[in-house]
VEXRO-677657 format. One line per 5 residues: number of its first residue (from 1); for each residue x, y, z of C-alpha. Coordinates in Angstrom, 3 decimals. Last residue first. Layout:
<rogus>
NUM	X/Y/Z | ... $
</rogus>
This chain:
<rogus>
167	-74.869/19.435/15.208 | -75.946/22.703/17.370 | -73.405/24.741/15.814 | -73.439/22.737/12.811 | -77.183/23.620/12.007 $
162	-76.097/27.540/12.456 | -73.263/27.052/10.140 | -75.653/25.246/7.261 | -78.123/27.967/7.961 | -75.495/30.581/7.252 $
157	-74.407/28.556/4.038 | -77.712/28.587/2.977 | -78.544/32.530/3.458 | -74.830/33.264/1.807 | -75.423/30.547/-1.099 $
152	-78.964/32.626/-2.020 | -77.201/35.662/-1.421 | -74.177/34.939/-4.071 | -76.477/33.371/-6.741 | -78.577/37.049/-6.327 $
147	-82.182/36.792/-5.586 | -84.735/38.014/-7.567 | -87.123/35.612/-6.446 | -86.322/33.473/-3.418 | -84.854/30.265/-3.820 $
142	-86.204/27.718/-1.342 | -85.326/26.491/2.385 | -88.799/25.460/3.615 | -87.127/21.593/5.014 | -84.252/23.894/6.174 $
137	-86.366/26.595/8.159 | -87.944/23.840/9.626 | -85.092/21.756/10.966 | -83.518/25.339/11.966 | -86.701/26.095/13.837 $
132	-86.129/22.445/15.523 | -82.714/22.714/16.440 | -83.870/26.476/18.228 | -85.859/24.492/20.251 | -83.798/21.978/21.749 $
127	-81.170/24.541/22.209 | -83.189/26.882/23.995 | -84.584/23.605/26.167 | -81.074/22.907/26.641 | -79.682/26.108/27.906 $
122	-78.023/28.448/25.403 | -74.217/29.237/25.823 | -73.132/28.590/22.220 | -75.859/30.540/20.179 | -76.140/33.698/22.278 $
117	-72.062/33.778/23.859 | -71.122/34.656/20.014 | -73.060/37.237/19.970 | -72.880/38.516/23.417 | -68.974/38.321/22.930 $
112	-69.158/40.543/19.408 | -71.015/43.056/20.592 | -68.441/43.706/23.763 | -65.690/43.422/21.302 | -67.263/46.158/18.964 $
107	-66.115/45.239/15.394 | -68.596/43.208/14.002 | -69.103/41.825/11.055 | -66.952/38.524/11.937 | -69.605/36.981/13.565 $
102	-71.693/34.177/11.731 | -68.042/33.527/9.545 | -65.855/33.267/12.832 | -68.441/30.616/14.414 | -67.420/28.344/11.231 $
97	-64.326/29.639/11.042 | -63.089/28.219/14.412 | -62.779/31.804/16.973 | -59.925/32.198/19.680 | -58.540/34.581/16.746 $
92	-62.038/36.601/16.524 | -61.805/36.929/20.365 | -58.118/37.896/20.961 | -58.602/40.364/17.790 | -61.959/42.243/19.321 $
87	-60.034/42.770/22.512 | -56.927/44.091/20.973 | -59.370/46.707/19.051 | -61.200/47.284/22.177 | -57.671/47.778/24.039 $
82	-56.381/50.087/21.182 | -58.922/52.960/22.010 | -58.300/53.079/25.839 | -54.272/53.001/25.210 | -55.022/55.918/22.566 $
77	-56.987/57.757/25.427 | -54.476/57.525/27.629 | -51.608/59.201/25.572 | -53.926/61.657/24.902 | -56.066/61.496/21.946 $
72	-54.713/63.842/18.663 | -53.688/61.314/15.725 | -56.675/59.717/16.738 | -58.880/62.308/15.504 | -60.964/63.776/18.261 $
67	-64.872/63.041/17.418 | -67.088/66.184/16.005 | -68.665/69.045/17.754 | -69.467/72.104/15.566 | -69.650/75.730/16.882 $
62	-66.172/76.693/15.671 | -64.397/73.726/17.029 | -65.840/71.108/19.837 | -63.904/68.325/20.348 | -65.160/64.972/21.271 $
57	-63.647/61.822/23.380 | -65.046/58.337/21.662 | -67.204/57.160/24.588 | -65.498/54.064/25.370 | -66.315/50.811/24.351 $
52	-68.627/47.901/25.883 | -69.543/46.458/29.385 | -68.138/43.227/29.198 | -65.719/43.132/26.315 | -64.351/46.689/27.074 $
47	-63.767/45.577/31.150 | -61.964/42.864/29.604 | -59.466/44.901/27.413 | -58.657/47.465/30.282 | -57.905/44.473/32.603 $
42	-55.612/43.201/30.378 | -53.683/46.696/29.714 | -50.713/44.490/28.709 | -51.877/40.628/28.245 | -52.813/38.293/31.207 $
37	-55.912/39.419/31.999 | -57.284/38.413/28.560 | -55.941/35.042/28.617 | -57.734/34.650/31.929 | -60.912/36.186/30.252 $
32	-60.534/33.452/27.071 | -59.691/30.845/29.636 | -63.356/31.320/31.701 | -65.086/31.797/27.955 | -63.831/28.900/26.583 $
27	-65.008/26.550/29.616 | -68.698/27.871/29.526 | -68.391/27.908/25.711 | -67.547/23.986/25.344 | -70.516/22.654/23.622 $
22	-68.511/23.398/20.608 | -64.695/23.897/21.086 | -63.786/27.900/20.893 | -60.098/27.863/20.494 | -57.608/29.301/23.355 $
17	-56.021/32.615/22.670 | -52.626/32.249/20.369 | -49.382/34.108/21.340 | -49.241/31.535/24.876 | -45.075/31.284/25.188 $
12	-44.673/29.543/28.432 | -40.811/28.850/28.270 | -41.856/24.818/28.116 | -43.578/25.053/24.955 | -41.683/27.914/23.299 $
7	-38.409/25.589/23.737 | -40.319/22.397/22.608 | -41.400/24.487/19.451 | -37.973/25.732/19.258 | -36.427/22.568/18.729 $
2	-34.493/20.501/21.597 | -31.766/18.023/20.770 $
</rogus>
């Protein structure tokens, strides 16, 4: 007897965007743009996560120009809005937590694909390097004065992350 997980399996059901594997960005990235095409407006949501978000249309009212509400954009212009929000969620869900945790303050797809591309994509000599200054910043890792409990375990857990990243 088939189950629905076999049935999703061979109908070609993809709701989840392939997983970042470390060390595997280059391959990541090539799926995560395919993945991309392939949902409605896909070519909308890739061109915002490689050259960055609309201008936010204006209105100008009694002398003062302020951003259109959404409630008032064209029907194209509320397609253009929702594809950088779809593009940010395809990323952050093709995220693991650790990587999700270093990036997850920003909202901007285009932002958050050059940040996340920075510390995976590196070439070897980067790499090499940046191992060492996180060698060194643990070894000088220290409480700093004044410092809230919370921070301290933020800045550690960060550098904990980053040293994971390049294991």
């Amino acid at each position: 007897m088939t189950t629905l997980a076999d049935k999703s399996i061979l109908s070609g059901v993809d709701n989840r965007p392939p997983m970042l594997e470390k060390d595997m960005y280059d391959s990541w990235k090539s799926r995560m743009e395919l993945y991309m095409m392939n949902r409605q407006h896909g070519r909308m949501i890739l061109e915002f996560v490689e050259n960055g978000l609309l201008i936010w249309p204006l209105i100008k009212k009694n002398g003062v120009t302020r951003p259109k509400k959404y409630s008032v954009l064209s029907a194209m212009e509320v397609i253009q809005a929702d594809c950088d929000v779809k593009a940010t969620n395809i990323i952050l869900q093709g995220l693991q937590i650790e990587v999700y945790a270093l990036v997850s303050n920003h909202k901007v797809s285009k932002e958050l694909w050059e940040k996340i591309q920075l510390p995976m994509q590196g070439t070897s000599l980067t790499k090499q390097e940046r191992k060492g200054k996180l060698y060194d910043e643990f070894d000088k890792f220290a409480y700093k004065k004044g410092e809230a409990l919370c921070d301290f375990y933020l800045r550690f857990s960060l550098l904990l992350n980053d040293m994971n990243i390049y294991n």
